[in-house]
C-alpha positions in Angstrom: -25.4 -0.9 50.2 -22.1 1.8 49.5 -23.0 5.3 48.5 -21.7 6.4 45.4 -20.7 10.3 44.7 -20.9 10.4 40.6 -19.4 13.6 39.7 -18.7 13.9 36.2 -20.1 16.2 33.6 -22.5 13.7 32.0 -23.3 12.0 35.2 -26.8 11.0 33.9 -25.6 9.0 31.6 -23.1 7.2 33.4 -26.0 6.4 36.7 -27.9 5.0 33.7 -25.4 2.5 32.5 -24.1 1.8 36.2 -27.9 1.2 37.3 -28.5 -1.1 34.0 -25.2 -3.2 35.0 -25.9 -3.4 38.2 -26.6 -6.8 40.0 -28.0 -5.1 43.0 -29.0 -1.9 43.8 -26.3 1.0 43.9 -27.6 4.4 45.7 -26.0 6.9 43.4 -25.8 10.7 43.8 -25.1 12.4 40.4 -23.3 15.7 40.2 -22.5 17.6 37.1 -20.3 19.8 38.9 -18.1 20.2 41.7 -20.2 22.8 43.6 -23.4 20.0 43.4 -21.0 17.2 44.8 -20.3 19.5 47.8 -24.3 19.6 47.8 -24.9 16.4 47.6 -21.9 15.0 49.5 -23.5 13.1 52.6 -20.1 10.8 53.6 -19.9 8.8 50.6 -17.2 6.6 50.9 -17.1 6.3 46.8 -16.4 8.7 44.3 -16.8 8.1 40.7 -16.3 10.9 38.2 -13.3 13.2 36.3 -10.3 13.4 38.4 -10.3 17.9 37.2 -13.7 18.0 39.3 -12.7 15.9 41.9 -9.6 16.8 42.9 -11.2 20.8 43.5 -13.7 19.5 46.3 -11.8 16.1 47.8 -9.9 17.6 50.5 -13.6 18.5 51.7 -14.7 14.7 51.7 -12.7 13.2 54.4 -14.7 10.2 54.3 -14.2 9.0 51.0 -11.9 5.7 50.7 -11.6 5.2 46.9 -12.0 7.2 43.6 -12.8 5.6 40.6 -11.3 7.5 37.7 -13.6 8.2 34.5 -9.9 9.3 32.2 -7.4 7.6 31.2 -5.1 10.5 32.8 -5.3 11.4 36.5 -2.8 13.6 37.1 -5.4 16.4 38.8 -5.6 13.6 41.9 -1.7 12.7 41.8 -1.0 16.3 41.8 -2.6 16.9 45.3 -1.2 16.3 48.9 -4.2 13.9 49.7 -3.2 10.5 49.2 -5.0 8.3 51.9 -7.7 6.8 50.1 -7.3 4.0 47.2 -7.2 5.8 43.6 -8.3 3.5 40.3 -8.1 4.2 36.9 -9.0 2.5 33.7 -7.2 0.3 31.4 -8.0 -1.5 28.1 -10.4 1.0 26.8 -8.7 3.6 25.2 -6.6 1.6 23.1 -8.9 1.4 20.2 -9.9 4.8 20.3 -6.3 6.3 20.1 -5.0 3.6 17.4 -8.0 5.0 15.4 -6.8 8.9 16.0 -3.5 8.1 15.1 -3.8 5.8 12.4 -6.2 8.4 11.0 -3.5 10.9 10.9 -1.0 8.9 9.6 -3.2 8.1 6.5 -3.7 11.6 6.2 -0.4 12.9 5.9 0.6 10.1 3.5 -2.5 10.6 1.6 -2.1 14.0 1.3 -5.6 14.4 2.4 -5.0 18.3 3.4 -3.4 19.6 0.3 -6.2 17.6 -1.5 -8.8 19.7 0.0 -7.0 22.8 -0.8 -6.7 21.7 -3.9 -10.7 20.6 -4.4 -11.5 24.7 -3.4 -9.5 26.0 -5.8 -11.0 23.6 -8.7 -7.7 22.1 -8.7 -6.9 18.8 -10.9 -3.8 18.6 -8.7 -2.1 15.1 -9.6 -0.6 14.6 -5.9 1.4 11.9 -5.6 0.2 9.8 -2.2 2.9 7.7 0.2 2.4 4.9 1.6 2.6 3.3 5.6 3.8 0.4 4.4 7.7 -0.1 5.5 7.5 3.1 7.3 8.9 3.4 10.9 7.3 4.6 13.7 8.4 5.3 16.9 5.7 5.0 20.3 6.7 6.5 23.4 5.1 4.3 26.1 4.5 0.6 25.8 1.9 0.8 28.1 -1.9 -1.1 26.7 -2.6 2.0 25.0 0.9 1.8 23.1 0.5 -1.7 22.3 -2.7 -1.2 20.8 -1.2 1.3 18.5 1.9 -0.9 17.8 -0.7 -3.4 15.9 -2.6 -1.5 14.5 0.3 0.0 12.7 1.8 -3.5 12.4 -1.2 -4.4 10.1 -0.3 -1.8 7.6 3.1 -3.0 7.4 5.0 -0.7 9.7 8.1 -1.0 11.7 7.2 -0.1 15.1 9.7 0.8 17.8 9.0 1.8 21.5 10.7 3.8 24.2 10.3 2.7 27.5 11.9 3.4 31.0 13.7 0.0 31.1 13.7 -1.0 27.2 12.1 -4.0 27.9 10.9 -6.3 24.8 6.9 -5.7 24.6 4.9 -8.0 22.3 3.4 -6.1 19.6 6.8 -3.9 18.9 9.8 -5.1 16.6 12.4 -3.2 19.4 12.1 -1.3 22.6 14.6 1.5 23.6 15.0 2.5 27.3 14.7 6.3 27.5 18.6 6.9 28.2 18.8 6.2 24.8 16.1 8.7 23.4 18.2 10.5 21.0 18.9 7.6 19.3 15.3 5.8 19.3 14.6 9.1 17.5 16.7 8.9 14.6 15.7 8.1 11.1 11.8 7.3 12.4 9.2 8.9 10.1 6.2 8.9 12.7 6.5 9.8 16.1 3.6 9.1 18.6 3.5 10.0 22.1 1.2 8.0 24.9 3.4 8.9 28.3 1.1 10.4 31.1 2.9 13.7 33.0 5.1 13.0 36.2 8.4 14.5 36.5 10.7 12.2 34.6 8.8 13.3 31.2 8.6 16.4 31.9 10.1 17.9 28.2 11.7 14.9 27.4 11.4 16.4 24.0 13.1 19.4 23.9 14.9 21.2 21.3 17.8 18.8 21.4 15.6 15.9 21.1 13.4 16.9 18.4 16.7 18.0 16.4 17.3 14.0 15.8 14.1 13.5 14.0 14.1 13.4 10.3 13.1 16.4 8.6 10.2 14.4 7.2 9.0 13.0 10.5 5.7 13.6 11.8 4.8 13.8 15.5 1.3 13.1 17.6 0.8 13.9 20.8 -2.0 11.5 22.7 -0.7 11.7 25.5 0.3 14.9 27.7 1.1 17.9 27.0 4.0 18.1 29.5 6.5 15.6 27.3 7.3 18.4 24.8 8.9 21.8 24.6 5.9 23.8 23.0 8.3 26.5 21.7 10.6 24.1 20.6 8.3 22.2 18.8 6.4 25.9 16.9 10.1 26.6 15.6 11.1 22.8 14.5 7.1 23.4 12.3 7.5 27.0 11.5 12.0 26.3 10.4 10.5 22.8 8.7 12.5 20.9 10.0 10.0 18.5 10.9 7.2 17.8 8.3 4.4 18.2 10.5 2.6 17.3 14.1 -1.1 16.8 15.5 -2.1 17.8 18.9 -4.8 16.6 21.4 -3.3 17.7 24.2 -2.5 20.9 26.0 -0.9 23.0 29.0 -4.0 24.9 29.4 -7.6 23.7 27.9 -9.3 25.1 25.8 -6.2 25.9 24.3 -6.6 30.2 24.5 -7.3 32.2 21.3 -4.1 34.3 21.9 -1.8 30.9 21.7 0.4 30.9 18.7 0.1 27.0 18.3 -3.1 28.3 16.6 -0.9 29.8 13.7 2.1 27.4 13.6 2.2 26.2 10.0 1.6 22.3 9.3 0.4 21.4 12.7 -3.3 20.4 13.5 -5.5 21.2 16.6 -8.0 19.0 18.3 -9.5 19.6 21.2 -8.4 16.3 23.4 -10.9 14.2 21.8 -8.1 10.9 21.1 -10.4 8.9 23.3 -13.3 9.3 25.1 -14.6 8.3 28.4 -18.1 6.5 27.2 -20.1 5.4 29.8 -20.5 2.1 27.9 -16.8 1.7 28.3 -16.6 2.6 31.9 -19.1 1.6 33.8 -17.9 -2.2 33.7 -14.6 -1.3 35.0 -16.2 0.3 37.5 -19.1 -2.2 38.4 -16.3 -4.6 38.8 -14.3 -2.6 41.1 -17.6 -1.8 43.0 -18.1 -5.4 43.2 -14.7 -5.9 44.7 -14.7 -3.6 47.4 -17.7 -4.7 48.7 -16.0 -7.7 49.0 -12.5 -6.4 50.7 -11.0 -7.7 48.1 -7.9 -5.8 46.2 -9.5 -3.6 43.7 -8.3 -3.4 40.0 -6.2 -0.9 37.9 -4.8 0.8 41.3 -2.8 4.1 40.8 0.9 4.8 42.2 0.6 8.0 43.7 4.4 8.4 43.2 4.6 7.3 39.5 1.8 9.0 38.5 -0.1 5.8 37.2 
C-alpha cells in the first residue's frame, strides 16, 4: 500500500470519495493546511491536494515522487525550482462548468439581464430591447478540452466560433483557428471574447492596449482563464473610455482581489471570485484513483504536466 499526503482545504471530503472508489485500501493523511501536511508528512511518496498549498511545504518533502493536482491551473508548482518528481493535473472536468459560466454571461449581456434589474428597483416598465447569440461571433483563446467545450456549447446557440491557438491548427468544435501571430486580426469584428490560456511566459499580456484596441466597441470579454493574459490597466480604461461594451472576471493577480483595487469601481465589468469551475471531489477523485492505480502499476501516469510549458 502507497501513502497518500491529501492536502487540500476540504480534504475530508475528498478521503471520503477516494476511500468510497477505492478497490483496495488507500492509507490517506488529510491536511487542511500546509502547516498540518508538514505535521503529518511521514515520507509519503504521493501528494494529492491544491498546487497554492503544496508548492509552500514541497521543497520540505524530498521523498515525494508525484503530485496529483486538484485545479485545473498549476502554475504555484511550475513556478518553483523543484521539478524532479512526476506532476498530474486534470482534464475533461472543467469543461462543462466553464461553458456554463460563460454561456451564462453571454445570455446576460444580450438579455439585458443587469439593466433589467435596475430597472425592477426602480418600478421601472422599461421596454428593453434583448439581442440575441444567434449568428454572433465569438472568439476562444485556447483550443485546449476546456475551449472545445465552450466552442459547442456556443455552437448550439448558433454562434460562430473562432479559436486562437499557438499553431492555428483546425480543432473540431470551431469554424477557424488563428495561430497567435495573427492575434490582432483574430480580434477584429468578434462580439464575444473568452479567454481559457493558463499563465507561462508567452501569454504573459498578450492582451495589451494594442490588442484590445481591435475589438469592436461592442465586444464583450471573459476571463476563465488567468489573470496574467491581460493588461489590467489597459483593460479599466478600454471599460471606463467604452470602448468595449463590457468584461467578466474570475480571475486575478492577487486573490481575494483587495478592497483598495479599482477593478472594483470600473464601470460595466463584473467580479467573481474564481468560482468558473470547481474542483468537486466527485469530479476528481476518479482522475486520481486512476492515476493511483497506474503508478502502482509502473505504468505511465495520465494527464502529465510540462514543467516548461506550463501544462
Amino acid at each position: 500500500m502507497t501513502d497518500c499526503l491529501l492536502v487540500t482545504a476540504n480534504a475530508e471530503d475528498f478521503a471520503a470519495e477516494i476511500r468510497r472508489l477505492a478497490d483496495s485500501p488507500i492509507r490517506i493523511s488529510v491536511c487542511a493546511s500546509p502547516d498540518q501536511a508538514l505535521n503529518e508528512y511521514r515520507g509519503q511518496r504521493v501528494i494529492l491536494g491544491e498546487p497554492g498549498m503544496i508548492a509552500a511545504v514541497l521543497n520540505q518533502m524530498p521523498e515525494v515522487e508525484w503530485v496529483q493536482s486538484t485545479w485545473a491551473g498549476v502554475t504555484p508548482l511550475v513556478s518553483i525550482a523543484r521539478r524532479d518528481y512526476v506532476l498530474t493535473g486534470v482534464k475533461g472536468i472543467f469543461g462543462p462548468q466553464m461553458s456554463e459560466y460563460v454561456l451564462g454571461y453571454l445570455l446576460a449581456h444580450e438579455l439585458r439581464v443587469i439593466e433589467r434589474a435596475h430597472a425592477q428597483r426602480r418600478r421601472d416598465w422599461a421596454s428593453i430591447p434583448s439581442g440575441v447569440l444567434q449568428g454572433k461571433s465569438l472568439g476562444i483563446m485556447g483550443t485546449g478540452s476546456i475551449g472545445q467545450h465552450i466552442a459547442r456549447t456556443a455552437a448550439a446557440f448558433g454562434m460562430r466560433v473562432t479559436g486562437l491557438s499557438r499553431s492555428g491548427a483546425a480543432v473540431p468544435g470551431f469554424d477557424a483557428v488563428r495561430p497567435v501571430d495573427q492575434l490582432h486580426e483574430f480580434l477584429q469584428g468578434i462580439n464575444y471574447l473568452v479567454s481559457t490560456l493558463p499563465q507561462t511566459g508567452a501569454t504573459d499580456s498578450l492582451l495589451d492596449a494594442a490588442a484590445l484596441a481591435q475589438l469592436p466597441r461592442d465586444a464583450y470579454f471573459i476571463n476563465v482563464g488567468r489573470s496574467n493574459v491581460v493588461d489590467d490597466t489597459a483593460l479599466l480604461e478600454s471599460l471606463r473610455n467604452g470602448d468595449i461594451a463590457g468584461a467578466a472576471l474570475d480571475v486575478f493577480d492577487e486573490e481575494p482581489l483587495p478592497h483598495d483595487s479599482p477593478l472594483w469601481d470600473t464601470p460595466h465589468l463584473t467580479i467573481t471570485a474564481h468560482i468558473a469551475a470547481i474542483s468537486h471531489p466527485a469530479l476528481i477523485a476518479p482522475i486520481f484513483i486512476e492515476n493511483y492505480r497506474r503508478y502502482v502499476q509502473g505504468q505511465r501516469l495520465r494527464y502529465v504536466v510540462d514543467f516548461d510549458a506550463g501544462y
